[in-house]
N, C-alpha and C positions, 0 to 999 in steps of 0.2 A: 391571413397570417403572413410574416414576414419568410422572406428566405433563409435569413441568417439562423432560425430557432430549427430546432432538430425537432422532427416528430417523435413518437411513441416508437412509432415502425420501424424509422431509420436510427433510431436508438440500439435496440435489440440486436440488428445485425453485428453494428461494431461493439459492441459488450462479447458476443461470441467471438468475435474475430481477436479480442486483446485478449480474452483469456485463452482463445487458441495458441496462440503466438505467444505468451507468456510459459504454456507449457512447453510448446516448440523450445522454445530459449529452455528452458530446465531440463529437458529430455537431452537437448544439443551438451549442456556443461556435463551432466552426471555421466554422459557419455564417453566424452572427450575425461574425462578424472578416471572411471574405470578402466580405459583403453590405455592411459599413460602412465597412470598414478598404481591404483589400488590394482590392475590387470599384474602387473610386472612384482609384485609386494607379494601376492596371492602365489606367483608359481612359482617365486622363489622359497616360499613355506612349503611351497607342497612339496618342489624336488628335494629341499633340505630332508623330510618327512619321509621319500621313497630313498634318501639315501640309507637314514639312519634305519631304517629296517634293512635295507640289504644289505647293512652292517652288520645285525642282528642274526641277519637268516643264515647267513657265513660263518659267523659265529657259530654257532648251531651244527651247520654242516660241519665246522672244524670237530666238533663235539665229538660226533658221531663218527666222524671218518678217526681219528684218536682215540679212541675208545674211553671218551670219555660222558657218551649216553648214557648209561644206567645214573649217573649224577645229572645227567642235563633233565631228564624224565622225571626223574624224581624232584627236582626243586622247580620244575614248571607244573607237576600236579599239586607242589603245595604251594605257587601262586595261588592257583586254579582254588584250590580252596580255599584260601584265604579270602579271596576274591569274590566264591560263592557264597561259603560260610560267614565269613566276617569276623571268623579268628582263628586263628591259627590250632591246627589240630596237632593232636599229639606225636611226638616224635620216638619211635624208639630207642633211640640213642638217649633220651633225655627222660633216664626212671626218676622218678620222682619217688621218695620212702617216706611212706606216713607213719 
């Protein structure tokens, strides 16, 4: 056999070694895109997200400390049901005359 022809054997090795290295190279970019890219995107969603609840929850507290809880309780238990139920349940303000 010549020297120049690759065996079976010394084949094998480098087929592992370029698809190691090809992942290397793909682990290395997806990396480098999460850390710069989609890392910084990600925690600006999420602080937006713990803002607007503590928007929320302030809200809330103003309710309560105002006295205006017996309205905040009562239109978050008819989320709540709406949310459980899937419609809207009956309101006593709202007689209906058949």
């Amino acid at each position: 056999m010549d020297d120049a022809t690759l065996a079976t054997a010394d084949l094998i090795p480098l087929l592992v070694g370029c698809a190691l290295l090809s992942s290397l190279i793909t682990l290395a970019v997806i990396g480098v895109l999460v850390k710069f890219w989609l890392g910084p995107r990600l925690e600006r969603h999420i602080d937006e997200r713990f803002e607007a609840g503590a928007d929320r929850l302030t809200q809330r507290f103003v309710a309560v400390l105002t006295g205006k809880s017996r309205e905040v309780i009562r239109d978050r238990a008819r989320d709540l049901a709406r949310f459980v139920g899937g419609r809207r349940g009956r309101d006593p303000d709202d007689e209906i005359d058949p």
